[in-house]
N, C-alpha and C positions, 0 to 999 in steps of 0.2 A: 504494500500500500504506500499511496505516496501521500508526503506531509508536509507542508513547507509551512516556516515558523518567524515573519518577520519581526526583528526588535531595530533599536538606534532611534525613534523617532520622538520630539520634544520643540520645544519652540527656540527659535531663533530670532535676530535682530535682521531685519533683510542686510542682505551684504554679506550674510555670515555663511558657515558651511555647515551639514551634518552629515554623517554617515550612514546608510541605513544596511542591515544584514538580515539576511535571510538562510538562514537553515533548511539546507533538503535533504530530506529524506528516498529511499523507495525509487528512485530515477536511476532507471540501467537502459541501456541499449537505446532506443530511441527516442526516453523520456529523457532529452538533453539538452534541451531547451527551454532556457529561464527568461520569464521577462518582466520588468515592473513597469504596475501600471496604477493610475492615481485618479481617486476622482474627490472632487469638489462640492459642497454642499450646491443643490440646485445644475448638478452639470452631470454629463456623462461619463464614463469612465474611457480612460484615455491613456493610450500605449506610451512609455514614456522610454524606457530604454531594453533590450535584450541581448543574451549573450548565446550564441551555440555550445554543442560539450567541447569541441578544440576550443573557442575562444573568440570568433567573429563577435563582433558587436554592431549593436545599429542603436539608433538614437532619432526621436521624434526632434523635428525643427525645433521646438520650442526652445528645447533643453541643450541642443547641439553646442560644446566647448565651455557647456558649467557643469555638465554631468559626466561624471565614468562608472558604469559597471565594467565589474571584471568580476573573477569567478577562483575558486580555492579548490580543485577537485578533491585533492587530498582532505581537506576539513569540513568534505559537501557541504559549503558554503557559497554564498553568491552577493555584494556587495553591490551600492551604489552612493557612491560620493559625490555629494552635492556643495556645488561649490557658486560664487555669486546666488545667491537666495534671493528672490523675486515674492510679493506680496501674492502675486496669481500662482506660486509652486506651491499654498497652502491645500492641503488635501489629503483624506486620508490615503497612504500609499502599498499595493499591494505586490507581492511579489507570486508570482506565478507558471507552473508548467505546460508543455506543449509534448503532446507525444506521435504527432503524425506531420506534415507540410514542412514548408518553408518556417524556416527560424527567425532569421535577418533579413529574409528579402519579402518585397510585396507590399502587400497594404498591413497595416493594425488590425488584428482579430479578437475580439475580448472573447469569443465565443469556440474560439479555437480553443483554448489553453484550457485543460481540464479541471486541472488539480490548481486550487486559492488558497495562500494565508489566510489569515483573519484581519490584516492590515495594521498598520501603524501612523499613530497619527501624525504631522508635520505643520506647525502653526508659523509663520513670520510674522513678525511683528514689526510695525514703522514708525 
């Protein structure tokens, strides 16, 4: 069974940076594709960054050169450093698995990725 366990998330000053981690569990073979993804009170939920099991990464416009996920095989862990903090990145943020398609390429799929955290929250403050 697969589990994924998001923590890191708390409020910051915009400008600032936080980390957020995610714990996987139960992902072999073609469950190896992670991606976080955040939504907004009042908005939809929205692909924010993903990573393949080698290590490909893709990144939605928004966030493109303030965010890096990367990935710990050894620790099945999966990160995402958030860095310049914006008032619109408040949102709770989810980390999540893919076990069939494209990983990094294509369009956002919230409905592709099977397996959900429970999310963690991300507040900025101005």
């Amino acid at each position: 069974q697969v589990q994924l366990v998001e923590s890191g998330g708390g409020s910051v000053q915009a400008g600032g940076s936080l980390r957020l981690s995610c714990a996987v569990s139960g992902i072999t073979g073609r469950s190896n594709c992670v991606g976080w993804f955040r939504q907004a009170p009042g908005k939809e939920r929205e692909g924010v960054a993903r990573v393949s099991g080698p290590g490909t990464t893709g990144y939605a416009d928004s966030v493109k050169g303030r965010f890096t996920i990367s990935r710990d095989n050894a620790r099945n862990m999966v990160y995402l450093q958030m860095n310049s903090l914006k008032s619109e990145d408040a949102a709770v943020y989810y980390c999540a698995a893919r076990v069939s398609g494209s990983c990094v390429s294509g369009g956002w799929s919230v409905a592709a990725y099977t397996f959900w955290g429970q999310g963690t929250q991300v507040t900025v403050s101005s």
